[in-house]
N, CA, C and O atoms as a GROMACS GRO file, in nm:
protein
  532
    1UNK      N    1   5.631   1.818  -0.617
    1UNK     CA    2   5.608   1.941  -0.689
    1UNK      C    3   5.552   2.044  -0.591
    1UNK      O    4   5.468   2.012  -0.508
    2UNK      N    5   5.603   2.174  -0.603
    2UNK     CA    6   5.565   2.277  -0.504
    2UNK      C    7   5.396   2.348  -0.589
    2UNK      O    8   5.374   2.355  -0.710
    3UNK      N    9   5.338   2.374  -0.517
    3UNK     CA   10   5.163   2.431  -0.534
    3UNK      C   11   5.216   2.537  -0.644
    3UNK      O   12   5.280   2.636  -0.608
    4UNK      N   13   5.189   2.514  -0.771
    4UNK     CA   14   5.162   2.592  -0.878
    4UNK      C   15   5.100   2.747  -0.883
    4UNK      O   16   5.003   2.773  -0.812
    5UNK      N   17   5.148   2.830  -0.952
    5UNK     CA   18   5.037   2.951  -0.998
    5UNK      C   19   4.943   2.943  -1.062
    5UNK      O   20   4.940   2.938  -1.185
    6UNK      N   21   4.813   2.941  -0.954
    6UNK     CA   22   4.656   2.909  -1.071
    6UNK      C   23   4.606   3.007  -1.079
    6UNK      O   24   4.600   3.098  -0.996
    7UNK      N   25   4.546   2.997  -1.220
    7UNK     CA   26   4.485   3.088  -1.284
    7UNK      C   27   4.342   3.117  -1.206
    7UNK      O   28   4.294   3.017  -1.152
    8UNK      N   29   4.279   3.220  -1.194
    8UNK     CA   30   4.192   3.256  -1.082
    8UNK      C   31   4.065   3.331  -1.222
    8UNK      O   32   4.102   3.362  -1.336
    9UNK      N   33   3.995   3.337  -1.198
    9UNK     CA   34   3.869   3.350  -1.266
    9UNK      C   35   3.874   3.529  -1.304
    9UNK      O   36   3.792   3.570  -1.387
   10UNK      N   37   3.958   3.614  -1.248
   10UNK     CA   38   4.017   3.726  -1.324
   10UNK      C   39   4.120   3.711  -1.420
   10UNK      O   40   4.140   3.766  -1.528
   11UNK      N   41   4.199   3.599  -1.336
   11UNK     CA   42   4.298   3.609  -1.447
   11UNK      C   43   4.230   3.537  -1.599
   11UNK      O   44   4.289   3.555  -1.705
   12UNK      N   45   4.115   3.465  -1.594
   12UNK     CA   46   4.075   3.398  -1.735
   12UNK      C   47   4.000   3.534  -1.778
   12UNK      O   48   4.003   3.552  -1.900
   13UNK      N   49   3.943   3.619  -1.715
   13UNK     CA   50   3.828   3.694  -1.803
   13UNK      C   51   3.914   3.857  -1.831
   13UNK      O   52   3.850   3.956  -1.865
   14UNK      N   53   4.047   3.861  -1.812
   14UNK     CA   54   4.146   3.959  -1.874
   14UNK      C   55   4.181   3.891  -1.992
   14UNK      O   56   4.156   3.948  -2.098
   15UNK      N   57   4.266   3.713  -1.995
   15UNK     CA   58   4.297   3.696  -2.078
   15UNK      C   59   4.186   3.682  -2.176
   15UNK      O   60   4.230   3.721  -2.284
   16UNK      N   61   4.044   3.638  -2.189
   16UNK     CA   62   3.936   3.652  -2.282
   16UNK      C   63   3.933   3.755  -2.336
   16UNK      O   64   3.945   3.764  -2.458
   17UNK      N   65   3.911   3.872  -2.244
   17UNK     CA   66   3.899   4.019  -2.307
   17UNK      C   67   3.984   4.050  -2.419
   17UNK      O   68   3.947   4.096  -2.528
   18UNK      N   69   4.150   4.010  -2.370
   18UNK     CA   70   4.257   4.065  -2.483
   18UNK      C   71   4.213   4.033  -2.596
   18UNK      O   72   4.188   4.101  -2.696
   19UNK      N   73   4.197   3.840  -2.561
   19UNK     CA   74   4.143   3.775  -2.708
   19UNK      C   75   4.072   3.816  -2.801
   19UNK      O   76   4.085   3.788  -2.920
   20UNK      N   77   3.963   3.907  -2.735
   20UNK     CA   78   3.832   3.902  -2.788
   20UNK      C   79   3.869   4.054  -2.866
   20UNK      O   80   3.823   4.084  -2.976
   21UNK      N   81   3.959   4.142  -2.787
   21UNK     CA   82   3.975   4.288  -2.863
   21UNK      C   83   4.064   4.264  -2.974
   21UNK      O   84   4.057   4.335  -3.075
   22UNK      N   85   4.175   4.138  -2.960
   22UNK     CA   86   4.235   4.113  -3.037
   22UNK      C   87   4.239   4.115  -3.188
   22UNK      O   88   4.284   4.194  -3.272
   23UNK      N   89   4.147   3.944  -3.191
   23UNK     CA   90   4.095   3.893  -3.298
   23UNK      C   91   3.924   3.862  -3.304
   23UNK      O   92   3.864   3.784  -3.378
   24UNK      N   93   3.876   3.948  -3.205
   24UNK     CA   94   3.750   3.984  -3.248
   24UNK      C   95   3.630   3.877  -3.223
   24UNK      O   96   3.699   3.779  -3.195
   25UNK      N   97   3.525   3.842  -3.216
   25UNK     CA   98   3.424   3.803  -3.186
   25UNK      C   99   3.346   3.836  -3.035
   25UNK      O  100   3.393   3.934  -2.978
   26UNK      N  101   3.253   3.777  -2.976
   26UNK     CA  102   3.146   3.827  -2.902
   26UNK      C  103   3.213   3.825  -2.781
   26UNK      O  104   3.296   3.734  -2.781
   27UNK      N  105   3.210   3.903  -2.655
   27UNK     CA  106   3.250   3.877  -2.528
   27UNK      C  107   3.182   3.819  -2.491
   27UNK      O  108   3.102   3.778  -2.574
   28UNK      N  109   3.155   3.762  -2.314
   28UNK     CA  110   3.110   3.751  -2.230
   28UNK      C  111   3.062   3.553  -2.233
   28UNK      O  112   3.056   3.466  -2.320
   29UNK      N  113   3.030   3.562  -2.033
   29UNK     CA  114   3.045   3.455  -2.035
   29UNK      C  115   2.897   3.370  -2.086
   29UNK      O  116   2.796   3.438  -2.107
   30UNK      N  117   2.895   3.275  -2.096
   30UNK     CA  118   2.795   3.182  -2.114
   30UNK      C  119   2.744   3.114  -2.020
   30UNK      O  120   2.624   3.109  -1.991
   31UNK      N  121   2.820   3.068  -1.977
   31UNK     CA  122   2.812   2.945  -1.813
   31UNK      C  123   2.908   2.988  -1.729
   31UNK      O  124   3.018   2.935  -1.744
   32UNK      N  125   2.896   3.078  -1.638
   32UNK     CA  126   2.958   3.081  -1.516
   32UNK      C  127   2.949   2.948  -1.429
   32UNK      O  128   3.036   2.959  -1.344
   33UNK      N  129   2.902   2.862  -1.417
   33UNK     CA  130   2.952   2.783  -1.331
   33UNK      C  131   3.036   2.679  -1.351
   33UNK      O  132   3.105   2.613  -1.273
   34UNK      N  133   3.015   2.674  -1.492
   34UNK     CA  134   3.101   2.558  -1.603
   34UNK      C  135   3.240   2.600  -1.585
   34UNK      O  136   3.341   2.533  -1.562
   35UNK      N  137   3.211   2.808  -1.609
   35UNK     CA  138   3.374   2.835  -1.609
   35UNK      C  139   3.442   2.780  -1.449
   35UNK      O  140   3.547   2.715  -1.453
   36UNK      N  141   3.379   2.809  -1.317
   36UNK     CA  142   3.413   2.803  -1.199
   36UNK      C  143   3.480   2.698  -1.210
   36UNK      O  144   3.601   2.684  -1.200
   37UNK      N  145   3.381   2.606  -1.235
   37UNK     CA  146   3.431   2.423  -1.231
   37UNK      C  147   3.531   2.357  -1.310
   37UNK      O  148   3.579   2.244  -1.297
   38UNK      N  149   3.549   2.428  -1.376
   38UNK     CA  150   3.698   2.437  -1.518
   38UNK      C  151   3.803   2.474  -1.408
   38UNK      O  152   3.897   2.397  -1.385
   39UNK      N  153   3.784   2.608  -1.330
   39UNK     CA  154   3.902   2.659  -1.288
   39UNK      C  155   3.920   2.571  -1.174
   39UNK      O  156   4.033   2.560  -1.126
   40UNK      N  157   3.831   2.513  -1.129
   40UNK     CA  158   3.866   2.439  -0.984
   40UNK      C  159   3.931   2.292  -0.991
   40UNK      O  160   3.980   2.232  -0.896
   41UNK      N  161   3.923   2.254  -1.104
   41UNK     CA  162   3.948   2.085  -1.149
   41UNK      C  163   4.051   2.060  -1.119
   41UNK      O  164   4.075   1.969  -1.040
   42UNK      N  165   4.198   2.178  -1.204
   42UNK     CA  166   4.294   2.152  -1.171
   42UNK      C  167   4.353   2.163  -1.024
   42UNK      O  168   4.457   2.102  -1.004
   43UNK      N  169   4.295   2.238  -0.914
   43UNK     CA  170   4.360   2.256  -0.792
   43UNK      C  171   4.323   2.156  -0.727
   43UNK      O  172   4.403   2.122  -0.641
   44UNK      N  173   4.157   2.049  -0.744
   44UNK     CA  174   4.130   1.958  -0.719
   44UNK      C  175   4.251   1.838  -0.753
   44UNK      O  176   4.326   1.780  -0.675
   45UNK      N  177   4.237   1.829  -0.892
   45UNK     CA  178   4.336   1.712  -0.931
   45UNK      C  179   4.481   1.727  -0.834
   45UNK      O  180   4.533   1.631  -0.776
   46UNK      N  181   4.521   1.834  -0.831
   46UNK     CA  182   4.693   1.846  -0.746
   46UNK      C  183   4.652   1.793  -0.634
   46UNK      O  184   4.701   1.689  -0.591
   47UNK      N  185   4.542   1.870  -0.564
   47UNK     CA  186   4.541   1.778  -0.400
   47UNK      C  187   4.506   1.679  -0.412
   47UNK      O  188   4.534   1.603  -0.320
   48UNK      N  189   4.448   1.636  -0.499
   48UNK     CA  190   4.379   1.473  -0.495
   48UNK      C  191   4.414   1.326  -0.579
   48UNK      O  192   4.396   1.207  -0.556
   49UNK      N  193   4.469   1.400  -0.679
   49UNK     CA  194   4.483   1.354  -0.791
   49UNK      C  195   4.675   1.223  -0.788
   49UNK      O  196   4.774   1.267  -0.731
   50UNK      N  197   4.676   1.123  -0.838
   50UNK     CA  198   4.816   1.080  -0.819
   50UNK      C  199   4.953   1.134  -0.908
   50UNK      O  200   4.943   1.103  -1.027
   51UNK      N  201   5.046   1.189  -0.882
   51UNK     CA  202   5.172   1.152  -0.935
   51UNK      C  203   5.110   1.241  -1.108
   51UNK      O  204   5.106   1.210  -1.227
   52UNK      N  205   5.076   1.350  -1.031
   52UNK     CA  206   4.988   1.483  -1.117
   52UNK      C  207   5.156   1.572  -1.150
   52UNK      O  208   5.248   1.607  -1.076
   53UNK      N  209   5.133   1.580  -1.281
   53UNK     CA  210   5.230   1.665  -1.361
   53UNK      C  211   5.211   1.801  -1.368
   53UNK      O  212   5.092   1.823  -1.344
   54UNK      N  213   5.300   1.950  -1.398
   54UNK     CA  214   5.223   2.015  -1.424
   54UNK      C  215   5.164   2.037  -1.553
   54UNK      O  216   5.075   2.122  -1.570
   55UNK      N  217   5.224   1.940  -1.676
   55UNK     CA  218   5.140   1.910  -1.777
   55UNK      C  219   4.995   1.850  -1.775
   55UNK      O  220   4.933   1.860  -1.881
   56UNK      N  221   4.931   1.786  -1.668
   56UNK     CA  222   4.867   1.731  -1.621
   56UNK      C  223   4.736   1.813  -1.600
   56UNK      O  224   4.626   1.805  -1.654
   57UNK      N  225   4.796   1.911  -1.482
   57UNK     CA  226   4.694   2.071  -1.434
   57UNK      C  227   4.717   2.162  -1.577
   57UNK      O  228   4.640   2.254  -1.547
   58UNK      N  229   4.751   2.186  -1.665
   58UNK     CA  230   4.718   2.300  -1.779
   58UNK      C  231   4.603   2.203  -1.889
   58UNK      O  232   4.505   2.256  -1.940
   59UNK      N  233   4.640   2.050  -1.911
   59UNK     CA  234   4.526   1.997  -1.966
   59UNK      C  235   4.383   2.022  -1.939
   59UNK      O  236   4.276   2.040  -1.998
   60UNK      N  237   4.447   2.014  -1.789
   60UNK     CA  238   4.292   2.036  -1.713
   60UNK      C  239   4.228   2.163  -1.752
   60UNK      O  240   4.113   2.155  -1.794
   61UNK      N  241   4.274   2.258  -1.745
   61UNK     CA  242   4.243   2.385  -1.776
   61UNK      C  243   4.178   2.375  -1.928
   61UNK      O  244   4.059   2.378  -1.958
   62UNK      N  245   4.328   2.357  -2.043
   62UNK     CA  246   4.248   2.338  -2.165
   62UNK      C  247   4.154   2.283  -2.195
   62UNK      O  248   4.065   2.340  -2.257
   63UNK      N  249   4.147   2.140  -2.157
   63UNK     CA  250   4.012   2.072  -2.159
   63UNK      C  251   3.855   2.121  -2.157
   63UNK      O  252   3.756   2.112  -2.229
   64UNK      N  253   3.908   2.200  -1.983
   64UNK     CA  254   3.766   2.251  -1.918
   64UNK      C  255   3.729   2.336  -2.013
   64UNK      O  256   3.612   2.333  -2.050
   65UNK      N  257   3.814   2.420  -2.069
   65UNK     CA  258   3.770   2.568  -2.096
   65UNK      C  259   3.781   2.554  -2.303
   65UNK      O  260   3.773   2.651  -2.378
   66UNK      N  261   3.798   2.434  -2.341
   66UNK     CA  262   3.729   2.395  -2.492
   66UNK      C  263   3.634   2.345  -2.488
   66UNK      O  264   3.552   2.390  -2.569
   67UNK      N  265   3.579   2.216  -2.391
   67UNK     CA  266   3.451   2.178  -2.389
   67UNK      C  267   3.369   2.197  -2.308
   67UNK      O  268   3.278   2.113  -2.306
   68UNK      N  269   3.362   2.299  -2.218
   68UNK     CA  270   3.270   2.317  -2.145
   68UNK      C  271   3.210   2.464  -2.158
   68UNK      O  272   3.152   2.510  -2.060
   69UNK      N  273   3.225   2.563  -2.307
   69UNK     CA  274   3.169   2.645  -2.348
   69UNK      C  275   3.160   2.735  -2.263
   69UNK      O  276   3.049   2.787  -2.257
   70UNK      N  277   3.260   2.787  -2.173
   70UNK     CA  278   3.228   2.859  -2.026
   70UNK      C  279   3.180   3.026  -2.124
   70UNK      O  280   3.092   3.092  -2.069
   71UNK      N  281   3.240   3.082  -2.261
   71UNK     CA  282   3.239   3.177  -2.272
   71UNK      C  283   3.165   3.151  -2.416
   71UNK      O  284   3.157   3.042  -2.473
   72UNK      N  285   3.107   3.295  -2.469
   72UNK     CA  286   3.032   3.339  -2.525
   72UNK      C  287   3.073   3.267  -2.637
   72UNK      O  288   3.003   3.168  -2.658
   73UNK      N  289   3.174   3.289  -2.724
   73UNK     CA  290   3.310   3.308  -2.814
   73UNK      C  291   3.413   3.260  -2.758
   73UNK      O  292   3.403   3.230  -2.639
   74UNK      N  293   3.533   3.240  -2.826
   74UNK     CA  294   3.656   3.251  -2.829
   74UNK      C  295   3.724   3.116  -2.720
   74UNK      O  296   3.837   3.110  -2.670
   75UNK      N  297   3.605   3.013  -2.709
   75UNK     CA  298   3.647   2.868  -2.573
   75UNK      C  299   3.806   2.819  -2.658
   75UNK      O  300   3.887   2.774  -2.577
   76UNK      N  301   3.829   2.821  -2.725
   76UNK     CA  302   3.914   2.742  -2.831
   76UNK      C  303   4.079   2.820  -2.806
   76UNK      O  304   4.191   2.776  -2.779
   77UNK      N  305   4.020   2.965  -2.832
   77UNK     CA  306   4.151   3.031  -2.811
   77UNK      C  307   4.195   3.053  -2.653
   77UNK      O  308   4.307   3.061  -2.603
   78UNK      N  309   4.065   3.058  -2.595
   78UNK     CA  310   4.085   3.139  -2.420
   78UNK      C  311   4.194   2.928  -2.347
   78UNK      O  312   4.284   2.891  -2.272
   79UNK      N  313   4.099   2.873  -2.435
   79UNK     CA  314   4.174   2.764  -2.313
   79UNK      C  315   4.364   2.734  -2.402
   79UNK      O  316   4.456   2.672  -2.348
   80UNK      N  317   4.368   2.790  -2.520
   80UNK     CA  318   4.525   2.768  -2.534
   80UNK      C  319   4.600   2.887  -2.504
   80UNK      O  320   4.719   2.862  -2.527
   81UNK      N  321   4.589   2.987  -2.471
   81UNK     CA  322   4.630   3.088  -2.384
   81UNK      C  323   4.617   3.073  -2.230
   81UNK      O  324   4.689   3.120  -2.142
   82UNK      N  325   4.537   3.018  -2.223
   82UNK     CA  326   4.557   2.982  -2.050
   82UNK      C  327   4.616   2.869  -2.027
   82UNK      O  328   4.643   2.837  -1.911
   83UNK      N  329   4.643   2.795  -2.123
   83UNK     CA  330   4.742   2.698  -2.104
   83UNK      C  331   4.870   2.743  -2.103
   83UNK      O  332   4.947   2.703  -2.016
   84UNK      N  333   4.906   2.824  -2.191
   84UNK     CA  334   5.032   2.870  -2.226
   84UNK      C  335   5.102   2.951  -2.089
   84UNK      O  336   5.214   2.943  -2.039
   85UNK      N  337   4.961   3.046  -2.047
   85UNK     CA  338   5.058   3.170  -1.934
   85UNK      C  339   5.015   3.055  -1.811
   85UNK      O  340   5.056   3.100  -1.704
   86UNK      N  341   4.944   2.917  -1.790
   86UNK     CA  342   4.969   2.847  -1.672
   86UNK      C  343   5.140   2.809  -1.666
   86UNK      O  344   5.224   2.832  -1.579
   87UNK      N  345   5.147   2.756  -1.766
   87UNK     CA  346   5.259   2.710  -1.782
   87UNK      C  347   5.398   2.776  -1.771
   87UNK      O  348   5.506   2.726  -1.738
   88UNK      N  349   5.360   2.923  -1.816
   88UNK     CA  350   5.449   3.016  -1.821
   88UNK      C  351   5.517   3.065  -1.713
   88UNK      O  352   5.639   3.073  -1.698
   89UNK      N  353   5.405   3.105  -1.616
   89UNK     CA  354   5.410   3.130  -1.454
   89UNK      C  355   5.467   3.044  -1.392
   89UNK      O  356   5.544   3.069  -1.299
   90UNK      N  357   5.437   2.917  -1.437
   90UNK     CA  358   5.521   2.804  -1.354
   90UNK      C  359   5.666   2.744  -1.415
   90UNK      O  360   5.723   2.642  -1.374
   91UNK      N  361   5.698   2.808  -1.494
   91UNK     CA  362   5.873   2.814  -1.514
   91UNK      C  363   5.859   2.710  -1.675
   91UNK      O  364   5.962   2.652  -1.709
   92UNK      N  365   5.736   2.691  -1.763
   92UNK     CA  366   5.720   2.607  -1.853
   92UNK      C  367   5.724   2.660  -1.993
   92UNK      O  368   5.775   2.762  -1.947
   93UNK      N  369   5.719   2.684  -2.114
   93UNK     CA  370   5.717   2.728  -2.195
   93UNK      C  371   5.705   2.626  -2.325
   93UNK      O  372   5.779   2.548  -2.385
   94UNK      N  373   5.561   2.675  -2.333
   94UNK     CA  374   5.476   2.616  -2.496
   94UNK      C  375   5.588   2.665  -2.606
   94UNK      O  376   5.604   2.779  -2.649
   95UNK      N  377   5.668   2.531  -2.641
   95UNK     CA  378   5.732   2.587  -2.759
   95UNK      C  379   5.668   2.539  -2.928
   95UNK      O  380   5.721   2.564  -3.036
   96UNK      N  381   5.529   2.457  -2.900
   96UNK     CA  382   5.474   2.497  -3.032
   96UNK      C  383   5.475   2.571  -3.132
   96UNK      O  384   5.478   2.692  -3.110
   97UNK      N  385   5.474   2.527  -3.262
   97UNK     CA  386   5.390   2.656  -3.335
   97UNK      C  387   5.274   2.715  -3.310
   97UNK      O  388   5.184   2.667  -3.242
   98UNK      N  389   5.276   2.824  -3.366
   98UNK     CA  390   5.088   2.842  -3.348
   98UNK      C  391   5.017   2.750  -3.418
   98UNK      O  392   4.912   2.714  -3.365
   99UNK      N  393   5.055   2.684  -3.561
   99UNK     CA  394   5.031   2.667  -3.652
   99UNK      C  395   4.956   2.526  -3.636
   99UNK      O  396   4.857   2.486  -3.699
  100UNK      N  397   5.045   2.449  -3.514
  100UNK     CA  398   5.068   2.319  -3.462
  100UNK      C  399   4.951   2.315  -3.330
  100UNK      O  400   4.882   2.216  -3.306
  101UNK      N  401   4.945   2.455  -3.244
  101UNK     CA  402   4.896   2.456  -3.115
  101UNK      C  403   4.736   2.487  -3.172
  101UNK      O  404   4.647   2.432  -3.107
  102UNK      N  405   4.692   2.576  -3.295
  102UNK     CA  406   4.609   2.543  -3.315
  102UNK      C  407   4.521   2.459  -3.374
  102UNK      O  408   4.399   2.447  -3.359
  103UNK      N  409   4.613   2.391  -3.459
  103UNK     CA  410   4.537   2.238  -3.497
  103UNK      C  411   4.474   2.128  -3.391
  103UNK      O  412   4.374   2.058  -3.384
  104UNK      N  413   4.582   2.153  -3.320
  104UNK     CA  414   4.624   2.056  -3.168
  104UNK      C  415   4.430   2.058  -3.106
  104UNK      O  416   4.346   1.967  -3.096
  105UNK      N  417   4.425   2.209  -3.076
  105UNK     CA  418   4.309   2.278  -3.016
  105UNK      C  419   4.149   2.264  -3.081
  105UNK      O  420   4.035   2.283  -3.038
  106UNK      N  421   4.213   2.218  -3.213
  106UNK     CA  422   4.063   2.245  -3.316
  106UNK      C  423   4.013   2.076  -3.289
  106UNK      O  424   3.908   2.013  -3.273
  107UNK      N  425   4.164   2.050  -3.297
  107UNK     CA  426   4.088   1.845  -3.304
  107UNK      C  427   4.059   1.844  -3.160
  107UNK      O  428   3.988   1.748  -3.130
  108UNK      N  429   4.092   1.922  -3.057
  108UNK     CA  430   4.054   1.880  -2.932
  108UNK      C  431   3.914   1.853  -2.924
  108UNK      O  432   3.853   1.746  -2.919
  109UNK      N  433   3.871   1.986  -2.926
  109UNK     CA  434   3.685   2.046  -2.992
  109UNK      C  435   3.666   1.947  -3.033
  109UNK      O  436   3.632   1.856  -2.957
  110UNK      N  437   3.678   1.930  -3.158
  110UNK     CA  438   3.639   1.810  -3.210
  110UNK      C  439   3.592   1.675  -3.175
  110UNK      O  440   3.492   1.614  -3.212
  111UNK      N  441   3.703   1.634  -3.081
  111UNK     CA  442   3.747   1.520  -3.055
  111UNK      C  443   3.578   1.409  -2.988
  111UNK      O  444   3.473   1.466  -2.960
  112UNK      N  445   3.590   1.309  -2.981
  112UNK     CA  446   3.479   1.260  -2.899
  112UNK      C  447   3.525   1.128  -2.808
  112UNK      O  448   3.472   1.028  -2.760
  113UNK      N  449   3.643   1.181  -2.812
  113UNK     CA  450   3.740   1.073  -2.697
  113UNK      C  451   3.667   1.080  -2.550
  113UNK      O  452   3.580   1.167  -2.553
  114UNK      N  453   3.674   1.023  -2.442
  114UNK     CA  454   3.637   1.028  -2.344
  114UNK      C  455   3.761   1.137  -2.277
  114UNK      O  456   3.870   1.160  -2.329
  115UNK      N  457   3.691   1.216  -2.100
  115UNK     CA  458   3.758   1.310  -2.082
  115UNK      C  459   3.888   1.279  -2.053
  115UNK      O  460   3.971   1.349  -2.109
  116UNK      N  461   3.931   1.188  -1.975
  116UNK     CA  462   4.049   1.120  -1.960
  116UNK      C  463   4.151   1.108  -2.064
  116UNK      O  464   4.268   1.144  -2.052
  117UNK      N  465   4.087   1.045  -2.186
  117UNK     CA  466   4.187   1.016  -2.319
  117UNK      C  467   4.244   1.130  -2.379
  117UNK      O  468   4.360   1.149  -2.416
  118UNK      N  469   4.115   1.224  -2.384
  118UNK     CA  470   4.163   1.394  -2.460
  118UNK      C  471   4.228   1.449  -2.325
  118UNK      O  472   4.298   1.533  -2.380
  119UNK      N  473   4.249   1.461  -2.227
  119UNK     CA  474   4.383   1.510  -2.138
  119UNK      C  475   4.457   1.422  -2.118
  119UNK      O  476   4.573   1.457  -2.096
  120UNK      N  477   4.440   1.341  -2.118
  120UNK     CA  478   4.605   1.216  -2.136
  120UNK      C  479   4.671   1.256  -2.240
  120UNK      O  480   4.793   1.243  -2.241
  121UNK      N  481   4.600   1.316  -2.353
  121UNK     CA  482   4.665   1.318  -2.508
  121UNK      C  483   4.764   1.477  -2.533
  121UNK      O  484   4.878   1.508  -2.566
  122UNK      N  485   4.610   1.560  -2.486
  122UNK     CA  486   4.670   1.703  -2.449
  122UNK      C  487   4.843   1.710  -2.352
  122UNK      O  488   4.942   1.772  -2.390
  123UNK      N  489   4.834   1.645  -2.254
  123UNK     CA  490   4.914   1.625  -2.169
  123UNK      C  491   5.046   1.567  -2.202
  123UNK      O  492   5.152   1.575  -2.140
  124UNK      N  493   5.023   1.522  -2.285
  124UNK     CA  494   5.150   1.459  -2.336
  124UNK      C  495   5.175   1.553  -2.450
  124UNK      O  496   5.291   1.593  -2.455
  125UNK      N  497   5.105   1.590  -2.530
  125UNK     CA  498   5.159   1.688  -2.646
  125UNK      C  499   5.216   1.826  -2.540
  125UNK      O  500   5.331   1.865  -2.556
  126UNK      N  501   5.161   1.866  -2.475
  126UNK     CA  502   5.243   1.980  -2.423
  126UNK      C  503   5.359   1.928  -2.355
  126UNK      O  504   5.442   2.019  -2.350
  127UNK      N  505   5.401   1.824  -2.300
  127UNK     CA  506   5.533   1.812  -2.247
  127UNK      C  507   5.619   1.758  -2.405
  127UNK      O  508   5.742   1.766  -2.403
  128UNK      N  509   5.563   1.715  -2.513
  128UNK     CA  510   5.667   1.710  -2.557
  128UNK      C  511   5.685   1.839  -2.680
  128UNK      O  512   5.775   1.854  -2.763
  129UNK      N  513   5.530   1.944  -2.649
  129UNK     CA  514   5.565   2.066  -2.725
  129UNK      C  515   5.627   2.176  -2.630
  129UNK      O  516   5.579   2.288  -2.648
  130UNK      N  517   5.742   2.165  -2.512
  130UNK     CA  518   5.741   2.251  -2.430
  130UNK      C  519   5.927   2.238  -2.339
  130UNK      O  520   6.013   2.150  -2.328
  131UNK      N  521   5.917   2.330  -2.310
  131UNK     CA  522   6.092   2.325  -2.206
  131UNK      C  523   6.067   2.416  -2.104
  131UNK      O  524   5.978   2.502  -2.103
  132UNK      N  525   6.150   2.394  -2.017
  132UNK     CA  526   6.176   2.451  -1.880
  132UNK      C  527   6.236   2.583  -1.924
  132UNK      O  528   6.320   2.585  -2.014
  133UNK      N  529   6.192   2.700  -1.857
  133UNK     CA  530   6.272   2.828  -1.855
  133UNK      C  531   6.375   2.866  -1.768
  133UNK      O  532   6.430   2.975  -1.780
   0.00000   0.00000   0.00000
């Protein structure tokens, strides 16, 4: 696999903003370093990581950025939009519903799986909610 388009810590706090003017609730971040370490996981996992998908690196992302509260508001929506335009950039396309992508997202939150199990799980629902462009 050729080195992916990663999302860079502007590109998450434009897509927050839209969110947030969107459909409304509080801006700003909470944990800057939580967010850092969210964004760095996945470029970690590619260099380090084995026989890494790029379903693999957008889990990572979603994951980081539902449970690790990086932002004020809106962790739930910011990490399935940054899943979506990771994926997007890299020739992938979330063909979910919304209807489906946000259930998907709410049980993530939820979830009390270990971190591994909830991105093994994520990871597999987006390759089989998704097609090549």
């Amino acid at each position: 696999m050729i080195e992916p388009c990663w999302l860079d810590i502007h590109d998450v706090y434009a897509i927050h903003g839209e969110i947030i003017a969107e459909s409304g609730g509080a801006s700003g971040i909470l944990n800057q370093g939580a967010l850092e370490s969210t964004l760095s996981k996945p470029i970690n996992l590619y260099h380090y990581g084995d026989d890494v998908t790029l379903y693999m690196l957008a889990a990572s992302y979603g994951y980081g950025l539902v449970k690790n509260h990086c932002f004020v508001d809106g962790n739930k929506r910011i990490a399935l939009i940054a899943v979506y335009t990771f994926l997007s950039v890299d020739g992938i396309e979330l063909t979910a519903s919304e209807v489906d992508a946000v259930s998907f997202f709410l049980d993530l939150a939820a979830s009390r799986e270990t971190q591994d199990q909830s991105m093994a799980k994520l990871a597999n629902w987006l390759q089989r909610n998704s097609e090549l462009i």
